[in-house]
matplotlib code that plots the C-alpha trace (Angstrom):
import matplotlib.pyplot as plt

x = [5.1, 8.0, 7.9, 7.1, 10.4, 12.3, 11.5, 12.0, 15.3, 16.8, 16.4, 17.3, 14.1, 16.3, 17.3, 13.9, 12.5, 8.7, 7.6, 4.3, 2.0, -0.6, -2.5, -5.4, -7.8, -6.9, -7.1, -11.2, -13.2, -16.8, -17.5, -18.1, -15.1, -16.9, -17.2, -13.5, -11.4, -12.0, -9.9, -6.6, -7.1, -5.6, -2.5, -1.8, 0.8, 2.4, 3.0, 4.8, 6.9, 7.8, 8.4, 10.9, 12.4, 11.4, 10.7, 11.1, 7.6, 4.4, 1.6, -2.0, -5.1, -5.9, -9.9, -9.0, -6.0, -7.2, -8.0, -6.0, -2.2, 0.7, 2.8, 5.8, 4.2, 4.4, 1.7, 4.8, 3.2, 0.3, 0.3, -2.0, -5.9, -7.8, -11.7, -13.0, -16.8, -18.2, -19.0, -22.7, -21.6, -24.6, -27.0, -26.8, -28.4, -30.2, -33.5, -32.7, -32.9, -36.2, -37.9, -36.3, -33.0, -30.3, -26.8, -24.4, -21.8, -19.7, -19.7, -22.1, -21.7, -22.3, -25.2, -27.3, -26.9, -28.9, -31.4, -31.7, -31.8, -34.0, -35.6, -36.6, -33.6, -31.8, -28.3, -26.0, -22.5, -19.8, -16.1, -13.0, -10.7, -12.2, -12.5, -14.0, -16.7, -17.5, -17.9, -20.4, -22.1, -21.9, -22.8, -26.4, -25.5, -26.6, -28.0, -25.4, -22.4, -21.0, -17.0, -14.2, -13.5, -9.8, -9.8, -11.0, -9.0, -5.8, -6.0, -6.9, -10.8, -11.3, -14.9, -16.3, -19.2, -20.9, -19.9, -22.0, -22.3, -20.9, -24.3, -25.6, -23.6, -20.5, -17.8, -16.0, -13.2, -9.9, -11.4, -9.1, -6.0, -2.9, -1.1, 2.6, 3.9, 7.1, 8.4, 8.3, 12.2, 13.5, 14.4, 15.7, 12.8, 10.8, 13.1, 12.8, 8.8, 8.9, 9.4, 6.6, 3.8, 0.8, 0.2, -3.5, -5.0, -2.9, -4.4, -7.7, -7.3, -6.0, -9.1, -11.4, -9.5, -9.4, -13.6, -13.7, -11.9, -13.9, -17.2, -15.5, -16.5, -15.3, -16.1, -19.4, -20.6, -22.4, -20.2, -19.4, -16.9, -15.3, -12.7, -11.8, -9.0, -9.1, -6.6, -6.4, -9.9, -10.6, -14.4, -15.6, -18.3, -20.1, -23.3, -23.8, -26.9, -28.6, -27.8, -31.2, -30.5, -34.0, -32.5, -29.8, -27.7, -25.4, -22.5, -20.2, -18.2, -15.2, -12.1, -8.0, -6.3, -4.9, -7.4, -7.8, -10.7, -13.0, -13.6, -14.7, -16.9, -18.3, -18.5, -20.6, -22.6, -23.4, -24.3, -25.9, -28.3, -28.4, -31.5, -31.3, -31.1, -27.6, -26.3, -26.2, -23.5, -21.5, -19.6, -22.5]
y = [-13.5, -14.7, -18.0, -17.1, -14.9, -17.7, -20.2, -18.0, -16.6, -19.7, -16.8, -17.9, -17.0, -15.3, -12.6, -11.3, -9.1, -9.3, -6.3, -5.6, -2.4, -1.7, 0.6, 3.3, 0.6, -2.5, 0.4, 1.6, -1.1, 1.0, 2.6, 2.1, 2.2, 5.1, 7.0, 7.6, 8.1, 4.9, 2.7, 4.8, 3.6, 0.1, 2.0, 5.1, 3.3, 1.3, 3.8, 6.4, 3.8, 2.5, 5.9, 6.9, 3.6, 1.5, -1.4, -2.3, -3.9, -3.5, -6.6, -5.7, -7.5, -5.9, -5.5, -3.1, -0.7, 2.4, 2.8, 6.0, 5.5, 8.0, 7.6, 7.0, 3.6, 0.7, -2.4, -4.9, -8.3, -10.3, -13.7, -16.3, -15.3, -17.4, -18.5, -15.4, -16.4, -15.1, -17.5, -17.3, -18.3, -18.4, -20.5, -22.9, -20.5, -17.3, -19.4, -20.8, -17.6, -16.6, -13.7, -10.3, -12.0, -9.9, -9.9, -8.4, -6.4, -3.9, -3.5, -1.6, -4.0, -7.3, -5.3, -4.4, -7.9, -9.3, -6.8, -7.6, -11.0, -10.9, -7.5, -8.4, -8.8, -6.1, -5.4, -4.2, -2.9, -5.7, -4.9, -7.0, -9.6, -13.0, -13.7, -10.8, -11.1, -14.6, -13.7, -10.9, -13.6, -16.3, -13.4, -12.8, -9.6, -11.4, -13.9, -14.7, -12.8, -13.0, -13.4, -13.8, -17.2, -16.6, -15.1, -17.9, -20.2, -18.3, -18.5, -22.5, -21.8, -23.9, -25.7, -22.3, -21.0, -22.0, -20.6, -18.6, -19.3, -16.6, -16.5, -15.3, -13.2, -11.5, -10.5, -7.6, -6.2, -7.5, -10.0, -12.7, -10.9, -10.6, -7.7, -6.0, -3.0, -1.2, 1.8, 2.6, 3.9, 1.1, -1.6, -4.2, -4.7, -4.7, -7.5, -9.6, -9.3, -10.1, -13.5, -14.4, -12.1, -14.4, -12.2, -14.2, -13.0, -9.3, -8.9, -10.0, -7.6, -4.4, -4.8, -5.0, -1.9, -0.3, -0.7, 1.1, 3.7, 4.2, 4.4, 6.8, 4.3, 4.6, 2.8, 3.9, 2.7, -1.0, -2.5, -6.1, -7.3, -10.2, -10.6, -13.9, -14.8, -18.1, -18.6, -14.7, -13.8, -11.8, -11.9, -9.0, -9.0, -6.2, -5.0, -1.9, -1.1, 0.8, 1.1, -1.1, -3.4, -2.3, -1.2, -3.3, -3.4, -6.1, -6.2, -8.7, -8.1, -10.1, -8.6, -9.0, -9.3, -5.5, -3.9, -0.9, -0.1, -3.2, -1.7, 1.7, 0.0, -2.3, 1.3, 2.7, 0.2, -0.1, 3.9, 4.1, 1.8, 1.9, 3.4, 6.5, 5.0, 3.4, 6.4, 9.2, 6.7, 6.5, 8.5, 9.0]
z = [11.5, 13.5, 12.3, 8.3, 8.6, 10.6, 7.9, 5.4, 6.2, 8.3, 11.0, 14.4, 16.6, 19.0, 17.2, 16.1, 19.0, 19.6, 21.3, 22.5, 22.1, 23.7, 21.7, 22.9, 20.9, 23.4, 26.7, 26.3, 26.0, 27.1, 24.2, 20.5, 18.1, 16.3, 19.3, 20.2, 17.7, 15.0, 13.5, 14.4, 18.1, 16.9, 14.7, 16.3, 18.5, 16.4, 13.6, 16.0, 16.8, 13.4, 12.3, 15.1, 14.4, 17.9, 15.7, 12.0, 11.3, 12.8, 12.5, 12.1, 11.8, 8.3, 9.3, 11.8, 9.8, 8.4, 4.5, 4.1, 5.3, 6.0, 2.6, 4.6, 5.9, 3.3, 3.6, 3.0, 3.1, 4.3, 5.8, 4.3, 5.1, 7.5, 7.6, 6.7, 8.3, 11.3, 14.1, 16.1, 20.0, 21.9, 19.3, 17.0, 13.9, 14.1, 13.4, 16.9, 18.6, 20.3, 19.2, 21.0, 21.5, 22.2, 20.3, 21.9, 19.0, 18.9, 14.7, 12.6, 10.1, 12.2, 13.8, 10.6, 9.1, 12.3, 12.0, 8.3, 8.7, 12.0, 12.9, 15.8, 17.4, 19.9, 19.8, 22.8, 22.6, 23.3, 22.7, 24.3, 23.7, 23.1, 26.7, 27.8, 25.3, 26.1, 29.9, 29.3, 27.0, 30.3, 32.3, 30.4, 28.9, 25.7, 24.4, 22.0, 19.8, 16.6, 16.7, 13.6, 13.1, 12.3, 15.7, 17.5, 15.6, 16.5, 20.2, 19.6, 19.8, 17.0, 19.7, 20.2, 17.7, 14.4, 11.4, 9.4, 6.0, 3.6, 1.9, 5.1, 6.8, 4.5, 6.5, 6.8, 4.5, 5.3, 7.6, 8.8, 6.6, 9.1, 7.6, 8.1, 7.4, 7.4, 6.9, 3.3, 2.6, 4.2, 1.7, 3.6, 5.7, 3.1, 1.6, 4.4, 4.6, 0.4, 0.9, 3.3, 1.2, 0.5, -3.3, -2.9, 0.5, -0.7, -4.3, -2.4, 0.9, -1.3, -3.3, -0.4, 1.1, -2.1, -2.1, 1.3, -0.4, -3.5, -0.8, 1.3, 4.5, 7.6, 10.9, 11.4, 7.9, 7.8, 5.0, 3.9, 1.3, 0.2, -2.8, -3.9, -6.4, -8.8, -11.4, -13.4, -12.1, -8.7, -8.1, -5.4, -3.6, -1.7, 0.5, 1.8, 4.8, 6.8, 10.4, 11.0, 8.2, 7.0, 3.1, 1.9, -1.7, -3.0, -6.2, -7.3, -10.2, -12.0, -13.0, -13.4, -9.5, -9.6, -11.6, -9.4, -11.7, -10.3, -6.6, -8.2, -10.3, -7.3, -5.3, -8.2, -8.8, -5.2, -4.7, -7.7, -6.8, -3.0, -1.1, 0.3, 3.7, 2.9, 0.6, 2.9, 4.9, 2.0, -0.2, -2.4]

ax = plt.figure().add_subplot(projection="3d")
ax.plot(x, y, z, "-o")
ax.set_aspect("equal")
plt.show()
């Protein structure tokens, strides 16, 4: 973000002020997301210290920001999206795996796909950076783990992991969208973070985020989504689960970039159709 603005604005680095948060999220790494608190445990933070003015913009991965947001905190601009695919460290496919292998996960979403796509296959709770996941997967905690590939590729892991095709495994909404936000009266910030707002990965992310919305998800639901934007025409894609991956429903629709009427229709067309396994997580 430093670097967009600095380029940007002929910014010196200097005078922009990186300070670091370490959020309740980052501090308890034992226990599902679900279990303590949910996705506020990575904004909590952050937003009390944008609103009593500590800093002037807060950067989020967008995956991990809450669907509802306090009306005084504007989502100012997004940077563009990275590979949006989850990687497989551990195996070169999940043919590969032998039967009973176990994934280590901390997502509800990344958890039911594998049991979709292999049943037999056990999952145990892995949260941590990067590192820390890849030492419990060198330790034997696991047999292998599925990581973000814009992750990876951030801290220069471009060697680590196959990619799963998008045909396989969809990822999860906002997935690889770096996100900043600002405090929604102040109008020069938001001036400043205009001119490095990717509208492509936005119009994409807001729809994703507007999907969880219209499903009423939250971090215990098992949902996948993807919107992609060509030319005038935003194509969004969904699947909703089970928590064992045994029932399993999927919508894609077509529609104009901020037609805020295309994730409701997605949503309805997904309850609507969904087992009853996957609607009683949902909304419906």
């Amino acid at each position: 973000m430093r670097d967009a603005l600095v380029a940007a604005h002929q910014i010196a680095p200097a005078d922009i002020e990186i300070v670091v948060i370490r959020t309740t999220g980052d501090q308890v790494q034992d226990r599902a997301l679900a279990e303590i608190g949910g996705k506020a445990l990575w904004t909590k933070e952050l937003d009390r210290a944008l609103l009593e003015g500590e800093i002037d913009a807060a950067v989020h991965s967008m995956k991990d920001v809450e669907t509802i947001r306090p009306d005084a905190i504007a989502i100012a601009a997004m940077l563009p999206r990275a590979d949006v695919r989850d990687r497989l460290v551990g195996a070169e496919s999940f043919e590969a795996l032998p039967q009973g292998a176990v994934i280590g996960t901390s997502s509800p979403r990344r958890a039911a796909q594998v049991r979709r796509l292999r049943p037999d296959l056990e999952t145990v709770l892995f949260r941590g950076n990067v590192d820390t996941r890849l030492a419990k997967l060198a330790a034997g905690e696991a047999d292998a783990t599925l990581l973000a590939s814009a992750g990876l590729e951030r801290l220069g892991r471009h060697d680590v992991g196959t990619p799963i095709p998008l045909n396989i495994l969809l990822p999860a909404p906002a997935q690889g969208a770096v996100g900043i936000e600002c405090r929604a009266d102040d109008s020069h910030t938001r001036q400043l973070l205009a001119a490095i707002d990717d509208r492509q990965t936005h119009a994409c992310v807001l729809a994703e985020r507007a999907l969880l919305a219209a499903l009423q998800a939250d971090c215990h639901s098992p949902v996948a989504a993807l919107a992609v934007l060509e030319g005038a025409i935003l194509t969004l894609s969904a699947e909703l689960l089970s928590e064992d991956g045994s029932a399993y429903v999927h919508a894609q629709l077509e529609g104009a970039p901020l037609d805020s009427d295309l994730p409701r229709a997605v949503a309805a067309d997904l309850l609507a159709r969904a087992p009853d396994p996957v609607r009683r997580l949902f909304g419906g």
